[in-house]
C-alpha positions in Angstrom: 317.6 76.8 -99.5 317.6 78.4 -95.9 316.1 81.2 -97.3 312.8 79.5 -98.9 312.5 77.8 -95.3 312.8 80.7 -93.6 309.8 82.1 -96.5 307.6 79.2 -96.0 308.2 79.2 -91.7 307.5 83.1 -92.0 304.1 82.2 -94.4 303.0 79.2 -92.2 303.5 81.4 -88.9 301.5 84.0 -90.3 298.9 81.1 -91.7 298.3 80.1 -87.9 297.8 83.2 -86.6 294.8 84.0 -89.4 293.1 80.8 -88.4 293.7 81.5 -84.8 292.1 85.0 -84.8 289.2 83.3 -86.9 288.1 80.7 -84.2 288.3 83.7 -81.7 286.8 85.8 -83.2 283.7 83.2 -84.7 281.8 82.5 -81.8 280.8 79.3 -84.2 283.8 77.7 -83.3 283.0 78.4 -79.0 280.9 76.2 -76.9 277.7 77.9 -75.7 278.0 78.0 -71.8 274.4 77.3 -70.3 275.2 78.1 -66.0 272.7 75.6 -64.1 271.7 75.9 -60.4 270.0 73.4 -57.9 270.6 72.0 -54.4 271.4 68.7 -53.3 268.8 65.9 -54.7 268.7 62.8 -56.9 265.7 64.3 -59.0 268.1 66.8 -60.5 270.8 64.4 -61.9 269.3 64.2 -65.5 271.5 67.1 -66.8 274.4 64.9 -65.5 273.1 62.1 -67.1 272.5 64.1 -70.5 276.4 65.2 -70.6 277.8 62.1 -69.4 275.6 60.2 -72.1 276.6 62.6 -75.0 273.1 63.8 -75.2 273.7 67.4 -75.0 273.5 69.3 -78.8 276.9 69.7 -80.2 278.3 73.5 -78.9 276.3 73.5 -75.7 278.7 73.2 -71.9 277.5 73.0 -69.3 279.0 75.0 -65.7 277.1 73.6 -62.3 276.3 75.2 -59.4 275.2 73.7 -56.6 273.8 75.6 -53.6 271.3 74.4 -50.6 269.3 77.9 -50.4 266.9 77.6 -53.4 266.3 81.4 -52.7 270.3 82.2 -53.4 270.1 80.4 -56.1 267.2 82.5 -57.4 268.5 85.0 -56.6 271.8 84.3 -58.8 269.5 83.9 -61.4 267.5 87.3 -61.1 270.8 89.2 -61.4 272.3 87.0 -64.6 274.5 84.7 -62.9 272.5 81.8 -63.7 270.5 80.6 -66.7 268.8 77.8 -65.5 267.6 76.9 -61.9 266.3 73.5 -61.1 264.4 73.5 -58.0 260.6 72.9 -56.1 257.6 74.6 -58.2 256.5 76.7 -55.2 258.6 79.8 -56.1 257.4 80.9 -59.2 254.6 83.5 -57.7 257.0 85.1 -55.4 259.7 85.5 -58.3 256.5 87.3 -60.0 255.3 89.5 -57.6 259.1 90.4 -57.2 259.4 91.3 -60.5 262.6 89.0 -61.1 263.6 88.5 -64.5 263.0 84.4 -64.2 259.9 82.1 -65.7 258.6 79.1 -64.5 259.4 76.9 -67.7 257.8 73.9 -66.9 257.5 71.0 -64.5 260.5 67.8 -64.4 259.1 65.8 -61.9 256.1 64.8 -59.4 256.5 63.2 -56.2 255.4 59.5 -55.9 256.0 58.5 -52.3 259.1 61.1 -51.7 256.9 63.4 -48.8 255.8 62.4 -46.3 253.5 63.8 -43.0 254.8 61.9 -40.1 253.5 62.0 -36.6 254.6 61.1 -32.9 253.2 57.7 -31.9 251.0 60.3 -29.2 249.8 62.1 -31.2 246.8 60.4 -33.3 244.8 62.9 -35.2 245.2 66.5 -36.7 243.2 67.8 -34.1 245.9 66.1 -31.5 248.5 68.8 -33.4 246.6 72.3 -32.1 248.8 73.9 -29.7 251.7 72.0 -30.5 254.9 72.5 -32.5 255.6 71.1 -36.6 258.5 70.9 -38.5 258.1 72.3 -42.2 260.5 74.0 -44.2 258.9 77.2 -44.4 258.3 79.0 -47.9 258.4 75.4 -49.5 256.0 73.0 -50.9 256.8 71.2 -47.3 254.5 74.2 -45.7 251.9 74.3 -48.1 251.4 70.6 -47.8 251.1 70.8 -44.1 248.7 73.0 -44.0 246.2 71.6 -47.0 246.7 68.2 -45.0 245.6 70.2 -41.4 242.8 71.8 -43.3 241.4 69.0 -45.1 241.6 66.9 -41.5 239.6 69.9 -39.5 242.3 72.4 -38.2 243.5 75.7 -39.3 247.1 75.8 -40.3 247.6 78.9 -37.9 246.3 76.4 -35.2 249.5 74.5 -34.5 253.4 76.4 -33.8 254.7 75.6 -37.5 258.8 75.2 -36.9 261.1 76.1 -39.9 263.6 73.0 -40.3 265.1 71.6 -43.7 264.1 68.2 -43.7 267.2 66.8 -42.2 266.8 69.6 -39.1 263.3 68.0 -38.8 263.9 64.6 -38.8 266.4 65.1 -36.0 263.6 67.1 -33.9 261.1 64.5 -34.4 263.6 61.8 -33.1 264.5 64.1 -30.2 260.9 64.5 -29.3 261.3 68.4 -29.9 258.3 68.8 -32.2 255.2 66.4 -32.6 255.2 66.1 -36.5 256.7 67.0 -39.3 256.5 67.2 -43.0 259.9 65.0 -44.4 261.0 64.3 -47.4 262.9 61.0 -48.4 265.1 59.8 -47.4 264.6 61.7 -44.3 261.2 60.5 -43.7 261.8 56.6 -44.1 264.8 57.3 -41.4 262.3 58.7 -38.6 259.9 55.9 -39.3 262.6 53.4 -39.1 263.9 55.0 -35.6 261.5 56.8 -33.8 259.3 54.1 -32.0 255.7 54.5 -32.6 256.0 57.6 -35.1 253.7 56.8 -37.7 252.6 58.5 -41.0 249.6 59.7 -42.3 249.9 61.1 -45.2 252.7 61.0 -48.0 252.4 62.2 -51.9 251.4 58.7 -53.6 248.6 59.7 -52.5 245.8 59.9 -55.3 244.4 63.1 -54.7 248.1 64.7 -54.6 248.8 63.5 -57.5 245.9 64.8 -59.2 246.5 68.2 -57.3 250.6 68.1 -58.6 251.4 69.7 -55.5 254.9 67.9 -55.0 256.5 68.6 -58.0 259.9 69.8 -59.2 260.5 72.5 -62.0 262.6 74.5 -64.4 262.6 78.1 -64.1 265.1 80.1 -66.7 266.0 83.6 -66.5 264.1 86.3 -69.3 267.5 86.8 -70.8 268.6 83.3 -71.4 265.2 82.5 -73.1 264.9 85.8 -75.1 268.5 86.4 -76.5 269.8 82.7 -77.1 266.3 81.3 -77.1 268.1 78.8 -79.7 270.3 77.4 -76.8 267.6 77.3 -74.5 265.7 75.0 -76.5 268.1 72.7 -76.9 268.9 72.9 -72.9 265.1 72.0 -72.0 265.4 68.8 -74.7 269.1 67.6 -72.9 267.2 67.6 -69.8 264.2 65.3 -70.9 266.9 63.1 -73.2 268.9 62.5 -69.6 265.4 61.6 -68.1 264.7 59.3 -71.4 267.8 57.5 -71.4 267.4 57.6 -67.2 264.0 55.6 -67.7 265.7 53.2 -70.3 269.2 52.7 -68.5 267.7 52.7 -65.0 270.8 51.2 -63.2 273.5 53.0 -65.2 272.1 56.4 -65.3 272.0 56.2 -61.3 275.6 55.5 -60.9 275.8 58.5 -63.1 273.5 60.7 -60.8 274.9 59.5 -57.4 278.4 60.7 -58.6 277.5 63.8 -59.5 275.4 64.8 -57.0 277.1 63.1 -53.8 274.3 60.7 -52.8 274.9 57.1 -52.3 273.8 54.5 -54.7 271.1 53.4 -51.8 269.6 56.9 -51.6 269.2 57.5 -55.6 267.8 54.6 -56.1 265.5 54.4 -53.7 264.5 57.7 -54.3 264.5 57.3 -58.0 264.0 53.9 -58.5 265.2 51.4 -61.0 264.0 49.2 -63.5 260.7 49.4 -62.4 259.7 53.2 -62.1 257.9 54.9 -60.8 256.7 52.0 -58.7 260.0 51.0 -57.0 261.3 54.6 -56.1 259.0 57.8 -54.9 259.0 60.2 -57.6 257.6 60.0 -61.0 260.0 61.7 -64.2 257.6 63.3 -67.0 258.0 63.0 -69.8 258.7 66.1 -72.9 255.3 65.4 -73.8 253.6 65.0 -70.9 255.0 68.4 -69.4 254.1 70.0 -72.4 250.6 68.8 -71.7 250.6 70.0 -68.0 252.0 73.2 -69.4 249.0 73.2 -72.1 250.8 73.5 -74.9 250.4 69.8 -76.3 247.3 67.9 -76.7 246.0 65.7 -74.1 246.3 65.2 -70.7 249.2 64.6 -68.3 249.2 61.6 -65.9 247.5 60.6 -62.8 243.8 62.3 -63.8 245.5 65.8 -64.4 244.3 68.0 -66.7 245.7 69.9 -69.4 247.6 73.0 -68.7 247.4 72.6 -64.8 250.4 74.5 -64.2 248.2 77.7 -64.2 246.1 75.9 -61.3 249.4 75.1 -59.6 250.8 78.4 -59.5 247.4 80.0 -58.2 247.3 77.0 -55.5 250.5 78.2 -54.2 250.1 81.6 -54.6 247.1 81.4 -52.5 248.7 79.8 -49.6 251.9 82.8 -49.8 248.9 84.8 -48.8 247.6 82.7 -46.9 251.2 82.4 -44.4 252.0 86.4 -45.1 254.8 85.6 -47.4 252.7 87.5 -49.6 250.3 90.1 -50.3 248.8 89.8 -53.6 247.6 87.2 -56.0 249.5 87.6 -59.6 248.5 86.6 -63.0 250.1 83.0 -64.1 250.5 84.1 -67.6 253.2 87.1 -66.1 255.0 84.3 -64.6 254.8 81.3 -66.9 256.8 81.3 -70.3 256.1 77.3 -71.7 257.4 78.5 -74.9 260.9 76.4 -74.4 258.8 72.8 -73.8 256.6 73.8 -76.7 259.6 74.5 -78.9 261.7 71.5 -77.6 258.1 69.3 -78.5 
């Protein structure tokens, strides 16, 4: 008897250890890591929603990094550290002309009310501004905006001191009288308004013809090796991230809790940035939808929202190309098409 136990203990050991060198050795059996990068900011919570929500395909994890230079975390990305980068759509000329191994994929989200141009209770007019100091965050959508609302109002950009502050930087320099406007984002922007006496704003991106122009937007860029050699995975990243932004859109109130765990905001903040029940018209950005930035991306019929037309993100990346040039960040137009890969959307479509 102790000898047929010893027999069948000696054949189920050896039993265990087949099946254990199968699941190692079948990468079937392992969970495809997908590495995601953005900063801090409510608009990037849908991937958090997605996992929390059990949206994500079966044998896709996620790993998170979170970062507050958008340029480190591109720079991850360009040498294979990250897969996915969720951040403004301004970068995608310079990551071109670079020659880094990332594509803008597509756009996530417009803003609806989130930016704002804010001015000293002095100072009345853009004309008031020549001579005198800005707050921007320079090489962002923040600078670009400045200067197409200077332009459009009669004054070169180069015609004011532009200031490079983050948007929290800025707002404190407005309140302390150190610059004479500034372009904020929320909820930076409402807190300058609410304690700066007089400050006033005269611009912010509800405007209609920003929205037609899609200047304030947010975008997915992915790195040439993660869409080329697990183009499968990809895929199926780009549709987690809508189906968080779906069940977002549906589940308002819950998917917010969600987001302001994850990403360290307050309740307050997400949904005011956000919204609730009610979006886009009781928060300040506006979610697209799969369809609609496949439209904006040209690759689905029809047109995207707000009197945009189809396959604008080829406008978009020559508008801010042509303000890089414009500032000296830099020296050459590139071709959208070396820069842009909407495969993933269409394929996720």
């Amino acid at each position: 008897m102790k000898s047929i136990k010893r027999t069948l203990t000696q054949a189920c050991t050896a039993f265990a250890l087949f099946l254990a060198s199968i699941v190692v050795a079948s990468p079937s059996f392992a969970d495809e890591k997908v590495r995601i990068g953005h900063w801090s900011w409510p608009g990037y919570g849908f991937f958090y929603v997605a996992e929390e929500k059990g949206l994500v395909p079966e044998g896709i994890k996620f790993e998170f990094t979170v970062l507050e230079d958008p340029v480190q975390l591109f720079s991850l990305q360009s040498t294979g550290q990250l897969d996915v980068v969720l951040s403004t759509i301004e970068y995608g000329p310079i990551a071109t002309a670079e020659n880094m191994p990332i594509k803008l994929a597509g756009l996530t989200n417009l803003g609806y009310g989130s930016d704002h141009i804010i001015l000293r209770e002095d100072i009345k007019t853009a004309k008031d501004l020549i001579g005198k100091k800005v707050a921007v965050f320079e090489g962002g959508l923040s600078q670009i905006y400045m200067g197409i609302w200077l332009e459009e109002n009669g004054v070169k950009w180069d015609q004011v001191e532009m200031v490079n502050l983050i948007a929290g930087d800025a707002a404190a320099a407005m309140i302390s009288g150190q610059v004479a406007g500034a372009e904020l984002w929320d909820p930076f922007g409402g807190q300058v308004l609410a304690e700066l006496s007089g400050s006033h704003e005269v611009s912010n991106s509800k405007d209609p013809a920003l929205l037609k122009l899609g200047l304030i937007a947010d975008a997915i860029f992915v790195s040439d090796k993660f869409s080329s050699e697990r183009k499968d995975v990809a895929v199926k990243t780009m549709e987690a991230m809508f189906a968080g932004a779906e069940f977002w859109r549906k589940n308002a109130t819950e998917a917010n809790e969600i987001i302001a765990r994850r990403t360290g905001f307050s309740i307050e903040d997400v949904q005011g940035i956000l919204g609730g029940e009610n979006n886009p018209d009781d928060g300040t950005m506006y979610m697209y939808s799969l369809k609609e930035a496949a439209q904006f991306c040209g690759v689905a019929p029809g047109n995207p929202p707000f009197g945009q037309s189809n396959g604008q993100l080829a406008d978009h990346f020559k508008l801010t190309n042509k303000w890089w040039v414009k500032f000296g960040l830099m020296d050459k137009t590139v071709d959208p098409s070396s820069g842009i890969d909407c495969s993933l959307i269409k394929a996720a479509l």
